[in-house]
PDB file of N, H, CA, C and O in Angstrom:
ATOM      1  N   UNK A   1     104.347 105.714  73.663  1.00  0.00           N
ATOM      2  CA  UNK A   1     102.914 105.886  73.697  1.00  0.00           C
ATOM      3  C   UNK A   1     102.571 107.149  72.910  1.00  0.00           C
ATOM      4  O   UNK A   1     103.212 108.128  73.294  1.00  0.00           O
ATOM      5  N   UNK A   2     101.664 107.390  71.837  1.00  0.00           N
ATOM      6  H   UNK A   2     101.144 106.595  71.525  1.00  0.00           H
ATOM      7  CA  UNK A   2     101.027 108.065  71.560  1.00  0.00           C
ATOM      8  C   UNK A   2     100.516 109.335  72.354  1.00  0.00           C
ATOM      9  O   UNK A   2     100.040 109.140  73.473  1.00  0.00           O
ATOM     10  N   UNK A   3     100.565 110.295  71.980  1.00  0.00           N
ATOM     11  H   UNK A   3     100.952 110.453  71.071  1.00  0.00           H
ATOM     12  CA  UNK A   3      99.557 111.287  72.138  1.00  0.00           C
ATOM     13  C   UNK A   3      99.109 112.513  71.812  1.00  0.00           C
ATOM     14  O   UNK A   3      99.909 113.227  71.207  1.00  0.00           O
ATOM     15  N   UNK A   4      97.771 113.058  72.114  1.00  0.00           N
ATOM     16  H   UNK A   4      97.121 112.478  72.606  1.00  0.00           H
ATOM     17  CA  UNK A   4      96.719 113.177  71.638  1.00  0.00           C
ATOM     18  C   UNK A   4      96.314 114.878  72.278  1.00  0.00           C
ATOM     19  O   UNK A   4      96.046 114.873  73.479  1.00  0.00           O
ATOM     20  N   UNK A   5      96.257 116.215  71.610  1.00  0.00           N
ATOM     21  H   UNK A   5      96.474 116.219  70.634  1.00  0.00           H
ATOM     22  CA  UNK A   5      96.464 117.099  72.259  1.00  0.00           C
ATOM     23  C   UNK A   5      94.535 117.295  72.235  1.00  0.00           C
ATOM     24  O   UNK A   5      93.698 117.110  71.351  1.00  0.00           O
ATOM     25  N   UNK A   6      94.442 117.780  73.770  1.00  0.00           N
ATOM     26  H   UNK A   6      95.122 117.931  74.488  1.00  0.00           H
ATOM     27  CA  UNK A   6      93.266 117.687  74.098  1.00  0.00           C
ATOM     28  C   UNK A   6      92.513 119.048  74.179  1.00  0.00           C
ATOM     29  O   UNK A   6      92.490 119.525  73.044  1.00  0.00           O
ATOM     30  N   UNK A   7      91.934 119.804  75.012  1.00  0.00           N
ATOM     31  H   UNK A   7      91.953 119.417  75.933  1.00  0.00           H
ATOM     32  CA  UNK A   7      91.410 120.926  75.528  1.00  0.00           C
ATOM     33  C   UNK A   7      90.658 120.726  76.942  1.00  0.00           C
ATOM     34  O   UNK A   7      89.529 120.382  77.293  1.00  0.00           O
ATOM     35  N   UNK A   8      91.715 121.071  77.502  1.00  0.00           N
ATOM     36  H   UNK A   8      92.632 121.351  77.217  1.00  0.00           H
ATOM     37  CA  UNK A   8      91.260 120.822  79.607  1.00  0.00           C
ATOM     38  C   UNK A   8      91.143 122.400  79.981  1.00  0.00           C
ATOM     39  O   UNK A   8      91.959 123.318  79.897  1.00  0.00           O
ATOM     40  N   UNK A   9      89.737 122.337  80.446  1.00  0.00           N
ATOM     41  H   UNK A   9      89.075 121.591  80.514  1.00  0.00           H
ATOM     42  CA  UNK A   9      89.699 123.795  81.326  1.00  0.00           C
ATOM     43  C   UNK A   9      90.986 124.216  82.061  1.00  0.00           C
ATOM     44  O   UNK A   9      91.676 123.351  82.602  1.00  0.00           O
ATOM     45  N   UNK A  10      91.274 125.304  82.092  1.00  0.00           N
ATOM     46  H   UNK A  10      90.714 126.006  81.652  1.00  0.00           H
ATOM     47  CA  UNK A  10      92.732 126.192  82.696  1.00  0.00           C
ATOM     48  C   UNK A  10      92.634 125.869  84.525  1.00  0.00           C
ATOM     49  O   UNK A  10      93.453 125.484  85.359  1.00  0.00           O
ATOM     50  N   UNK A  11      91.704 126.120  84.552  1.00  0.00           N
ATOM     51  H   UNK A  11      91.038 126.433  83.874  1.00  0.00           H
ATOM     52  CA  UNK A  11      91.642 125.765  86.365  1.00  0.00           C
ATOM     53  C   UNK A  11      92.028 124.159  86.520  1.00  0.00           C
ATOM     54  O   UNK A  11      92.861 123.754  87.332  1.00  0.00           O
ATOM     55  N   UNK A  12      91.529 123.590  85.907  1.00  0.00           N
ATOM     56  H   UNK A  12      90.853 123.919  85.248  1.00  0.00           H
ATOM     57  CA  UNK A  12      92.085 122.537  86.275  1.00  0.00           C
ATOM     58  C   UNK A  12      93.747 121.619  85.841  1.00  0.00           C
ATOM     59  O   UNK A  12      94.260 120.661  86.418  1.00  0.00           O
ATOM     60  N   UNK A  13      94.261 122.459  84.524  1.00  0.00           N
ATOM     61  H   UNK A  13      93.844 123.238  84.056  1.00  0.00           H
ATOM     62  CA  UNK A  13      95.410 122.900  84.293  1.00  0.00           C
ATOM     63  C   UNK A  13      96.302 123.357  85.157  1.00  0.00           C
ATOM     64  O   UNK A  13      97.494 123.089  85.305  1.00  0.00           O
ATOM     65  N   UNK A  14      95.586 124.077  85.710  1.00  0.00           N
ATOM     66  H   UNK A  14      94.617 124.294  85.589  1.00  0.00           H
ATOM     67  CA  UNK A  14      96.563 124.880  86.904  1.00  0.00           C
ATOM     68  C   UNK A  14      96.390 124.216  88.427  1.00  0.00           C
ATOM     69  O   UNK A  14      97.203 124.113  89.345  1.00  0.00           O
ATOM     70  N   UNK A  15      95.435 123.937  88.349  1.00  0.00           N
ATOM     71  H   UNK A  15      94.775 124.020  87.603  1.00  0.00           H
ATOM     72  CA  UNK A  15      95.612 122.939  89.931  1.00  0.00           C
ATOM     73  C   UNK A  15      96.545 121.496  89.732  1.00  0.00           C
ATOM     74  O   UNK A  15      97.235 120.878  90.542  1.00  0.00           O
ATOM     75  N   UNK A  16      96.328 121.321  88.681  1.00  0.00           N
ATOM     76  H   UNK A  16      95.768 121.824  88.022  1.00  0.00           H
ATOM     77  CA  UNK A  16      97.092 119.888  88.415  1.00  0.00           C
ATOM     78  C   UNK A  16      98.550 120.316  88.233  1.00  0.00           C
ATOM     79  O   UNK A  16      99.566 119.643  88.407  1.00  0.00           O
ATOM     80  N   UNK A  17      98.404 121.784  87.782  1.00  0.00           N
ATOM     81  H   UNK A  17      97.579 122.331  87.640  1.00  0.00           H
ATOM     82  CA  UNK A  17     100.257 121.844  88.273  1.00  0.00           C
ATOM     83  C   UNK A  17     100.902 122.012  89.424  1.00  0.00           C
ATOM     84  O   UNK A  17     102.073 121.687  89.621  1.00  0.00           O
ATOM     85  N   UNK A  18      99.736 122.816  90.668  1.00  0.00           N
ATOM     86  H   UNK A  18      98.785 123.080  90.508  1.00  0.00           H
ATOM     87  CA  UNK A  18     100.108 122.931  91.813  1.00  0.00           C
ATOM     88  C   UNK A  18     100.617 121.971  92.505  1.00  0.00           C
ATOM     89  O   UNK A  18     101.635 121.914  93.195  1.00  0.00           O
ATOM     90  N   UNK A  19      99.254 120.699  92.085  1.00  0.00           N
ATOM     91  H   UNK A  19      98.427 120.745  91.525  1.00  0.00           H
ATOM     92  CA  UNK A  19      99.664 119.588  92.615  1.00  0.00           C
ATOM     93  C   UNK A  19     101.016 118.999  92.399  1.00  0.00           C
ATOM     94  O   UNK A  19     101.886 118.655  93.199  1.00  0.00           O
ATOM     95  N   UNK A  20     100.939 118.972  90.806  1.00  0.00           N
ATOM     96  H   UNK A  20     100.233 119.251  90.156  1.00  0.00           H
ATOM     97  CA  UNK A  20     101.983 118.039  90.327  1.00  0.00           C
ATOM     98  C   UNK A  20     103.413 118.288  91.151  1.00  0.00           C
ATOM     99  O   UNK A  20     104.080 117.402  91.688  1.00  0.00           O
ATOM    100  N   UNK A  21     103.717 119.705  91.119  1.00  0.00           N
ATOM    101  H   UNK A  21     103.176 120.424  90.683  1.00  0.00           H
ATOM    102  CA  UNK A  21     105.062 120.211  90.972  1.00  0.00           C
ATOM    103  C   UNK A  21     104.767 119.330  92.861  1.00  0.00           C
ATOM    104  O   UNK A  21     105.523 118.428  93.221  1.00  0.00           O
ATOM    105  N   UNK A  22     103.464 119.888  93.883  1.00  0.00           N
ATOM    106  H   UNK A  22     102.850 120.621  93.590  1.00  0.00           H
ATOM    107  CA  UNK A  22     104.396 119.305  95.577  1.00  0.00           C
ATOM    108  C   UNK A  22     104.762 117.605  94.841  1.00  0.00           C
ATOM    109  O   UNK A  22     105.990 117.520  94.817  1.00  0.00           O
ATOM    110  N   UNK A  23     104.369 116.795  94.484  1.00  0.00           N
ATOM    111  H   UNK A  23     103.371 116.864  94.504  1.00  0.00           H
ATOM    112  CA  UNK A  23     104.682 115.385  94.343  1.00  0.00           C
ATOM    113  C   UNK A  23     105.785 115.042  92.976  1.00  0.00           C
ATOM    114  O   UNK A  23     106.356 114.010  92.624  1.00  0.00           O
ATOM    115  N   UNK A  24     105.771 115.878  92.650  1.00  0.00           N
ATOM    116  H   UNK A  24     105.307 116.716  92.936  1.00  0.00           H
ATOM    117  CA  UNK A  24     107.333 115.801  91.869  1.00  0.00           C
ATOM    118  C   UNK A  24     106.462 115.006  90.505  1.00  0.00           C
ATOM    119  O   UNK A  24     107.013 114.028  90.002  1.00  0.00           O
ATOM    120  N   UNK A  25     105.210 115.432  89.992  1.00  0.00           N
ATOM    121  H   UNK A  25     104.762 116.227  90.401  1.00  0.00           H
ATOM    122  CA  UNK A  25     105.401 115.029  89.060  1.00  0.00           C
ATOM    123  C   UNK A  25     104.681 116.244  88.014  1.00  0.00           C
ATOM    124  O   UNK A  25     103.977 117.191  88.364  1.00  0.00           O
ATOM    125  N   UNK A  26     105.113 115.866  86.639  1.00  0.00           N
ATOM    126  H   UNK A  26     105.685 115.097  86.354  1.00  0.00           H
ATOM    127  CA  UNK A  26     104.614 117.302  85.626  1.00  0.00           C
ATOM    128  C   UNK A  26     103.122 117.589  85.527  1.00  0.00           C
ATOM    129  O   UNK A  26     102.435 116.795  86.170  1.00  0.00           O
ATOM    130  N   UNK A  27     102.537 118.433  84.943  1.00  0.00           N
ATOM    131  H   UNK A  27     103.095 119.078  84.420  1.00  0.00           H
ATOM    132  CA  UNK A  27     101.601 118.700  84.673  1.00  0.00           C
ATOM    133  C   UNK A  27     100.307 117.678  84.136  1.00  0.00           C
ATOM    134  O   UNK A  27      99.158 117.527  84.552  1.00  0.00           O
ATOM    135  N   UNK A  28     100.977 117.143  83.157  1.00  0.00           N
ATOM    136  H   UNK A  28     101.910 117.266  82.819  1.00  0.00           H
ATOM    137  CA  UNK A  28     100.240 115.899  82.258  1.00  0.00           C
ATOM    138  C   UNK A  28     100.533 115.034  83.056  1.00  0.00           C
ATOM    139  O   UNK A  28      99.433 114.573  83.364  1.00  0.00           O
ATOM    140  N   UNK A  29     101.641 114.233  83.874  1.00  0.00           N
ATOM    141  H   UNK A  29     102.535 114.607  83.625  1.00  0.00           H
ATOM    142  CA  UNK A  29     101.447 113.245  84.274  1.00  0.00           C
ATOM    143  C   UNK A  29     100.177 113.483  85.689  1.00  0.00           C
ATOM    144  O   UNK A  29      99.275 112.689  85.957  1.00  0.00           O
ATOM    145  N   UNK A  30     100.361 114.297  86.135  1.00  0.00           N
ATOM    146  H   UNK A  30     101.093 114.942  85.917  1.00  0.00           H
ATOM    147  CA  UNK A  30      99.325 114.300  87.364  1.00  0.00           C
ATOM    148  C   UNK A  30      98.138 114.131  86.526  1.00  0.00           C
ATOM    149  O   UNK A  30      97.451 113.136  86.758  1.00  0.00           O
ATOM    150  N   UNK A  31      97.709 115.074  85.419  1.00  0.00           N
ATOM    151  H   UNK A  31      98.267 115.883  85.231  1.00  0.00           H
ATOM    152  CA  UNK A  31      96.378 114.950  85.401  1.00  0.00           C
ATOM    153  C   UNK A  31      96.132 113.709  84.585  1.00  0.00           C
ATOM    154  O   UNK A  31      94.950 113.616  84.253  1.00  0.00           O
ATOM    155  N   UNK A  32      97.140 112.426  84.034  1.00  0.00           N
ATOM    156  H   UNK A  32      98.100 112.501  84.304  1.00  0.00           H
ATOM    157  CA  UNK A  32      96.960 111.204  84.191  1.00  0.00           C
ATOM    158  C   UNK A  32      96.869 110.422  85.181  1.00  0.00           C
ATOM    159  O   UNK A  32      96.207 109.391  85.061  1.00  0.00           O
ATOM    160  N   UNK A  33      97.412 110.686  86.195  1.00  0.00           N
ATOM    161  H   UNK A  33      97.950 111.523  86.292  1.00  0.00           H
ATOM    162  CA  UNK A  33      97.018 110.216  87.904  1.00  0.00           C
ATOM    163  C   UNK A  33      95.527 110.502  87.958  1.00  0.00           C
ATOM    164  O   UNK A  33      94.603 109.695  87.859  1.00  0.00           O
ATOM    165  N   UNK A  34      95.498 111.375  88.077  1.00  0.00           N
ATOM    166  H   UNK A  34      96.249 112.030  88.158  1.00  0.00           H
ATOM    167  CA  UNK A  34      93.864 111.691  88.575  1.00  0.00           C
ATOM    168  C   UNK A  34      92.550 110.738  87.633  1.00  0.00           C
ATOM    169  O   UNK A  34      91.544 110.185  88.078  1.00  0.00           O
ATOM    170  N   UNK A  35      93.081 110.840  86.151  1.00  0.00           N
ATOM    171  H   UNK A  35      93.898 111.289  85.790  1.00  0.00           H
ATOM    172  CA  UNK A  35      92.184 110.289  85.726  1.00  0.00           C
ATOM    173  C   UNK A  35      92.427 108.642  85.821  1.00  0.00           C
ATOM    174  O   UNK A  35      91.436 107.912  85.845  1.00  0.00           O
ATOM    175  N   UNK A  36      93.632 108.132  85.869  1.00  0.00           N
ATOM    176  H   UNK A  36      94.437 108.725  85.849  1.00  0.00           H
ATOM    177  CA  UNK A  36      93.793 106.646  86.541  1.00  0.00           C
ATOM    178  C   UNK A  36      93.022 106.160  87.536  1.00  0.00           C
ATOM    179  O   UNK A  36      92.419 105.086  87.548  1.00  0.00           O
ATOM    180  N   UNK A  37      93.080 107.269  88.646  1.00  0.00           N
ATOM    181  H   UNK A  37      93.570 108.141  88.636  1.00  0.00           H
ATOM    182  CA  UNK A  37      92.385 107.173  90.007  1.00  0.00           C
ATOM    183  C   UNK A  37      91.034 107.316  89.367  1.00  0.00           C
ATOM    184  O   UNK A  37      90.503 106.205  89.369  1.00  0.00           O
ATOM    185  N   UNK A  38      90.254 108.227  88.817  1.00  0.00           N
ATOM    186  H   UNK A  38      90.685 109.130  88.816  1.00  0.00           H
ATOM    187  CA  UNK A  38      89.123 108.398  88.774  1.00  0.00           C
ATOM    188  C   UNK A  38      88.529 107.303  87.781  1.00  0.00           C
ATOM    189  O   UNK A  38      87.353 106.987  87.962  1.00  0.00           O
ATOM    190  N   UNK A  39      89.216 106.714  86.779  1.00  0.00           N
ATOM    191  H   UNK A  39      90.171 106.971  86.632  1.00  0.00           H
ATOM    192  CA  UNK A  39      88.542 105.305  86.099  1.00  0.00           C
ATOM    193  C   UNK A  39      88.821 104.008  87.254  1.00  0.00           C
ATOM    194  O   UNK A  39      87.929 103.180  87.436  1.00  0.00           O
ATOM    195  N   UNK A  40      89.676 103.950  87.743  1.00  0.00           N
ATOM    196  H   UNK A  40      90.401 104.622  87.595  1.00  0.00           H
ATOM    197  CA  UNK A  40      89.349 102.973  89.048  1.00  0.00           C
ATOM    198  C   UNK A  40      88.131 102.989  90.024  1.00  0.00           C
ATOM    199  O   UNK A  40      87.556 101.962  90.385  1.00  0.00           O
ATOM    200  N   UNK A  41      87.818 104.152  90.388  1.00  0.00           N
ATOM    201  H   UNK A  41      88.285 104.987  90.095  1.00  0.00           H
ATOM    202  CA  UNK A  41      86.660 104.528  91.151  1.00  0.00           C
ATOM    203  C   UNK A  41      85.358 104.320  90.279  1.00  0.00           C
ATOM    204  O   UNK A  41      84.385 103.733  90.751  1.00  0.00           O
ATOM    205  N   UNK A  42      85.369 104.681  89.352  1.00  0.00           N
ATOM    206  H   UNK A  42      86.159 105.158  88.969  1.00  0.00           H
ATOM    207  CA  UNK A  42      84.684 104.586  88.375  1.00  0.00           C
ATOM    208  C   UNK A  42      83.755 102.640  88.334  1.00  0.00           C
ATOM    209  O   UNK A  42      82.650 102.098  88.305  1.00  0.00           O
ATOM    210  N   UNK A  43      85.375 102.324  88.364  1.00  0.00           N
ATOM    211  H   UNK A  43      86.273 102.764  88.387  1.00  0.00           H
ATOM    212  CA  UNK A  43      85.093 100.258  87.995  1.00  0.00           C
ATOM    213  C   UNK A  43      84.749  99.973  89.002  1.00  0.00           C
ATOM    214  O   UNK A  43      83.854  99.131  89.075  1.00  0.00           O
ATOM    215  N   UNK A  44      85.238 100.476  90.068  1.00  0.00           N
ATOM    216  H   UNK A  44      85.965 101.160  90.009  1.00  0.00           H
ATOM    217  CA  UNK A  44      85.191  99.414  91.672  1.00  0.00           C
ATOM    218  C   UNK A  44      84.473 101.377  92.063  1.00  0.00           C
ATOM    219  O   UNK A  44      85.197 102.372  92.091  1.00  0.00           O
ATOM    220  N   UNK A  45      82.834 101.370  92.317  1.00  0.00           N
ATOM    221  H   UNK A  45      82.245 100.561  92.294  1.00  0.00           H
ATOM    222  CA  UNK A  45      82.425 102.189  93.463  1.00  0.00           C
ATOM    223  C   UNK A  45      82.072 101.478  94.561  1.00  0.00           C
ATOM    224  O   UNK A  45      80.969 101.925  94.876  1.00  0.00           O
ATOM    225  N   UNK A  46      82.208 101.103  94.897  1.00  0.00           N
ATOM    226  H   UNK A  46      83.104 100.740  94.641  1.00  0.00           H
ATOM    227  CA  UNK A  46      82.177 100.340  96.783  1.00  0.00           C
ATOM    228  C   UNK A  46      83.894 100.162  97.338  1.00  0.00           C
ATOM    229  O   UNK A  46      84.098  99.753  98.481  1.00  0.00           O
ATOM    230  N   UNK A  47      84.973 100.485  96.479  1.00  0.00           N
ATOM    231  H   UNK A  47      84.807 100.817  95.551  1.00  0.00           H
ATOM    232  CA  UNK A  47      86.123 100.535  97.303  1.00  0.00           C
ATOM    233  C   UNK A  47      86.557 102.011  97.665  1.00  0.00           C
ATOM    234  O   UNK A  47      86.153 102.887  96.899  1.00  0.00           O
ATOM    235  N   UNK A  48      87.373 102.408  98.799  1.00  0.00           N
ATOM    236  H   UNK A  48      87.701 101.697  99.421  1.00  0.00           H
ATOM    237  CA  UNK A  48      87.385 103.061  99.418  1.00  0.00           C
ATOM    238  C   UNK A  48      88.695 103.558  98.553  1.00  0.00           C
ATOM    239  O   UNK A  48      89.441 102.779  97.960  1.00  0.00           O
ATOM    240  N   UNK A  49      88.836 104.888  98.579  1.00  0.00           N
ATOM    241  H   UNK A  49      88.230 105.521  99.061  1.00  0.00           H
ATOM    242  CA  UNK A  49      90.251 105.842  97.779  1.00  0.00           C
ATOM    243  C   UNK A  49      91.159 105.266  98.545  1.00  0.00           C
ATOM    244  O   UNK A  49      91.923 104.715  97.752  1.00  0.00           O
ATOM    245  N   UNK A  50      91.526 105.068  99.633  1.00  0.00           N
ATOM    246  H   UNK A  50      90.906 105.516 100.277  1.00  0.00           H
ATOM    247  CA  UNK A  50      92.986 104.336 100.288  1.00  0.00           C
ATOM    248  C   UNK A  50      93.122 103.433 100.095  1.00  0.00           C
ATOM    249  O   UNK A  50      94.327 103.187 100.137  1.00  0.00           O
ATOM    250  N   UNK A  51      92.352 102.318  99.783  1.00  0.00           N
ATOM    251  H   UNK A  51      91.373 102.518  99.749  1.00  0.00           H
ATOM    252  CA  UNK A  51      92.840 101.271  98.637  1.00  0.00           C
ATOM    253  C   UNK A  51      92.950 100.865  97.915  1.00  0.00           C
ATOM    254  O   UNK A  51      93.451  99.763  97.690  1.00  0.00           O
ATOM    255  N   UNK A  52      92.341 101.917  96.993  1.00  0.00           N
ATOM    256  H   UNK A  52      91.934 102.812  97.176  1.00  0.00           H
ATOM    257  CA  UNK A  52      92.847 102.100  95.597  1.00  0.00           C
ATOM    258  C   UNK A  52      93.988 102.515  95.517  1.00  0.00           C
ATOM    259  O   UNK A  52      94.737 102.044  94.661  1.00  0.00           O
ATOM    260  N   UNK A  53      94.432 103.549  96.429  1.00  0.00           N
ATOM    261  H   UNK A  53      93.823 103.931  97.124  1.00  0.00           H
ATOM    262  CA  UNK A  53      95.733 104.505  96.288  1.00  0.00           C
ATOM    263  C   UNK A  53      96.857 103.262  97.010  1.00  0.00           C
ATOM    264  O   UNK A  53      98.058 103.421  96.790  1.00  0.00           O
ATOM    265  N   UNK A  54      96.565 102.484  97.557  1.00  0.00           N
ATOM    266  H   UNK A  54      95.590 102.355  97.736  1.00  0.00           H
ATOM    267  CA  UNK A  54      97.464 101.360  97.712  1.00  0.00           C
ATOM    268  C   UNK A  54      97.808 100.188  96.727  1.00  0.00           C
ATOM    269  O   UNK A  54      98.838  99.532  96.571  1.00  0.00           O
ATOM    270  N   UNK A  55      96.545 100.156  96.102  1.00  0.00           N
ATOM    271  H   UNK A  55      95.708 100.689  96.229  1.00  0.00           H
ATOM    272  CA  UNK A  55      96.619  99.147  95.293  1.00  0.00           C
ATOM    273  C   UNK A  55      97.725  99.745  94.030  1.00  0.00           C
ATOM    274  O   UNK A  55      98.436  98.978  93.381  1.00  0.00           O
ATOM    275  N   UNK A  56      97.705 101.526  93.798  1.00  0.00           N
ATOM    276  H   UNK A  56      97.127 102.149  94.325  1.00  0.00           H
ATOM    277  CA  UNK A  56      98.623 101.646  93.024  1.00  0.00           C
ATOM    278  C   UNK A  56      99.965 101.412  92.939  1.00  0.00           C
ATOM    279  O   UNK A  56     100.679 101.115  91.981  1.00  0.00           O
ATOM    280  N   UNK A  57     100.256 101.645  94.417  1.00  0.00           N
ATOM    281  H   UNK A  57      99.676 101.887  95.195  1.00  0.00           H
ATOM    282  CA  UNK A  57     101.773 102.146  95.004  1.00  0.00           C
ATOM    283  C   UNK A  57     101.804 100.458  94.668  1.00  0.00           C
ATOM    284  O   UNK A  57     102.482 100.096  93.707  1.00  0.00           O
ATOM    285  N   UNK A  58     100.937  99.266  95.609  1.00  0.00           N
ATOM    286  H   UNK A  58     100.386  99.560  96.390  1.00  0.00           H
ATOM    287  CA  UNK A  58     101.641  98.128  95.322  1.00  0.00           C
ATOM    288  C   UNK A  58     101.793  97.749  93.864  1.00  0.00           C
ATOM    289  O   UNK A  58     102.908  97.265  93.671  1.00  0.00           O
ATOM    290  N   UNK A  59     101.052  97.807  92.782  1.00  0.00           N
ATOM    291  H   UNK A  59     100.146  98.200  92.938  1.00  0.00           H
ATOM    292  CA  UNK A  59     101.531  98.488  91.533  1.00  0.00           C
ATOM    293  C   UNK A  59     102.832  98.579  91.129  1.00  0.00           C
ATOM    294  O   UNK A  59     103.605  97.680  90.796  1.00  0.00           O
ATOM    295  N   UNK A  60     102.981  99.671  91.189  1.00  0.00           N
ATOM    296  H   UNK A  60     102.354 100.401  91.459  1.00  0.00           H
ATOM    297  CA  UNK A  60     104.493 100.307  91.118  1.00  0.00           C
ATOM    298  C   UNK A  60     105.680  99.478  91.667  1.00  0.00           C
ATOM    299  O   UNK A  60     106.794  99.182  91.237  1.00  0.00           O
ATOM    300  N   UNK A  61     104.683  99.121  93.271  1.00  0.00           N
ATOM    301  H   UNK A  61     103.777  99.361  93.621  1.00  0.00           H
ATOM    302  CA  UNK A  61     106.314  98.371  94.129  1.00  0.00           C
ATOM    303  C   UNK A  61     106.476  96.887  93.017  1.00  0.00           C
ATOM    304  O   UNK A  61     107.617  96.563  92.686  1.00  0.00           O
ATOM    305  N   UNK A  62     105.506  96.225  92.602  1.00  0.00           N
ATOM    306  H   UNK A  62     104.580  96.487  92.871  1.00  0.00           H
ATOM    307  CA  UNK A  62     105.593  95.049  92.044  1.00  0.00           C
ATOM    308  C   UNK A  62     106.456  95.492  90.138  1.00  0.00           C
ATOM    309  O   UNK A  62     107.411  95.002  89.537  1.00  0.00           O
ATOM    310  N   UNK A  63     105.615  96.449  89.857  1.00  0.00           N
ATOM    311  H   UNK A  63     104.839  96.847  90.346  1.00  0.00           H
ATOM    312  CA  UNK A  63     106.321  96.776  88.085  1.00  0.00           C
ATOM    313  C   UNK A  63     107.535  96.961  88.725  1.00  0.00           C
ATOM    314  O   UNK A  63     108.202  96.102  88.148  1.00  0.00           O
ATOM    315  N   UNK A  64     108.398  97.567  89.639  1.00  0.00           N
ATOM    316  H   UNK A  64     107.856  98.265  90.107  1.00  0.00           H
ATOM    317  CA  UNK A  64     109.998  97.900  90.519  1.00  0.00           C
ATOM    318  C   UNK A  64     110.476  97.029  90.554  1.00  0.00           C
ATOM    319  O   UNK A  64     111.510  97.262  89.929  1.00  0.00           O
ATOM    320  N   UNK A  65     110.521  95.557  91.018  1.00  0.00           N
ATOM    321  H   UNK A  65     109.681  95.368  91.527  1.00  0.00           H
ATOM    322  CA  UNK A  65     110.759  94.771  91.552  1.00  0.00           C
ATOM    323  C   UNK A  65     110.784  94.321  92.873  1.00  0.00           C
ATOM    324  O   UNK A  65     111.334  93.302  93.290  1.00  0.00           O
ATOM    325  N   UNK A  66     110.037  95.301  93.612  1.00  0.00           N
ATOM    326  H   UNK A  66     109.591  96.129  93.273  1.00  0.00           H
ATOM    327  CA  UNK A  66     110.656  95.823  95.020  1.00  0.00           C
ATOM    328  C   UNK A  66     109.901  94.811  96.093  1.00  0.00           C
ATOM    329  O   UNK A  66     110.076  94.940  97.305  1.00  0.00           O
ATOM    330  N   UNK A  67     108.843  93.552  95.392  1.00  0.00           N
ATOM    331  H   UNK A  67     108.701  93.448  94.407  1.00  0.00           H
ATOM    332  CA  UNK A  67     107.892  93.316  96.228  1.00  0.00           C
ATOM    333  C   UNK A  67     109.090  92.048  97.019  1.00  0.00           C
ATOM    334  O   UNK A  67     110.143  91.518  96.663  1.00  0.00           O
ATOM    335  N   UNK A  68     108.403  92.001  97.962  1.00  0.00           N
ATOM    336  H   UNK A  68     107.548  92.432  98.250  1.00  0.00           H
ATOM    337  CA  UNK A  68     109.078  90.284  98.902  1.00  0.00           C
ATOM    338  C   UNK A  68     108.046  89.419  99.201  1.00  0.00           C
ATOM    339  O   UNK A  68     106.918  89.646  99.638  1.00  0.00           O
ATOM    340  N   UNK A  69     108.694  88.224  98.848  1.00  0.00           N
ATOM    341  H   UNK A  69     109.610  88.040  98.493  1.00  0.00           H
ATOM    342  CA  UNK A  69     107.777  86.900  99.326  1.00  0.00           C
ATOM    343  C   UNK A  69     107.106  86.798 100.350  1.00  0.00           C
ATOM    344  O   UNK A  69     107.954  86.302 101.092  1.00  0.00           O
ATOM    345  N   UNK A  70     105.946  86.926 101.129  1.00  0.00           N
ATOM    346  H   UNK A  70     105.257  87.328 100.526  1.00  0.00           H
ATOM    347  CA  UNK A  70     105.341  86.870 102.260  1.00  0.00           C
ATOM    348  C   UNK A  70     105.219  85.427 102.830  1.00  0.00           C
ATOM    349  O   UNK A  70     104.755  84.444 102.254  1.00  0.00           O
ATOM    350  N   UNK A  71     105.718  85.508 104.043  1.00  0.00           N
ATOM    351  H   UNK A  71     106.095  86.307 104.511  1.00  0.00           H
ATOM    352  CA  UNK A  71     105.935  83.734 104.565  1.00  0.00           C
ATOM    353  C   UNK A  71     104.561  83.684 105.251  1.00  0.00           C
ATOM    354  O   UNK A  71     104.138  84.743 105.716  1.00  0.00           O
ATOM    355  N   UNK A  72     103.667  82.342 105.389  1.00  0.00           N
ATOM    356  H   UNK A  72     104.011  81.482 105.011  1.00  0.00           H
ATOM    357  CA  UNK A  72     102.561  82.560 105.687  1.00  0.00           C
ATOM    358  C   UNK A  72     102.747  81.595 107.114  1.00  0.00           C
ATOM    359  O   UNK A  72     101.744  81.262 107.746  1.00  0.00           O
ATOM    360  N   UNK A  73     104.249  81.146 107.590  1.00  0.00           N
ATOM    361  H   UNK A  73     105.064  81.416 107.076  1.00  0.00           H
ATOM    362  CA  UNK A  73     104.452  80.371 108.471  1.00  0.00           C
ATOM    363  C   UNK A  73     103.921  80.890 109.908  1.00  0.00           C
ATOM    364  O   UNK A  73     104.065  80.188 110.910  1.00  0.00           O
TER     365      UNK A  73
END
């Protein structure tokens, strides 16, 4: 992937590293989280942040392979 050097206010530079580093991820990738999260909110305003933030993880669990067949028996 491409990219594209930007200019992000320092405060928010620096909170996105605070963050990043407790969740184990870098600088740039958090403040691609945030803006992932915030164009989702953006598309869907009537869904609630915890299921968006689920809808990611299931995301992830499905790009993993990790999902299982749900029996509807």
């Amino acid at each position: 992937m491409p990219s594209n050097s930007i200019r992000l206010d320092q405060e928010l530079i620096e909170q996105a590293a605070i963050i990043g580093k407790a969740l184990n991820r870098s600088t740039p990738k958090q403040i691609e989280h945030w803006a992932k999260i915030g164009q989702i909110m953006e598309d869907n305003p009537d869904l609630p942040y915890e299921f968006v933030k689920q809808a990611i993880i299931a995301q992830a669990e499905r790009d993993a392979g990790k999902l299982e067949t749900y029996d509807f028996d």
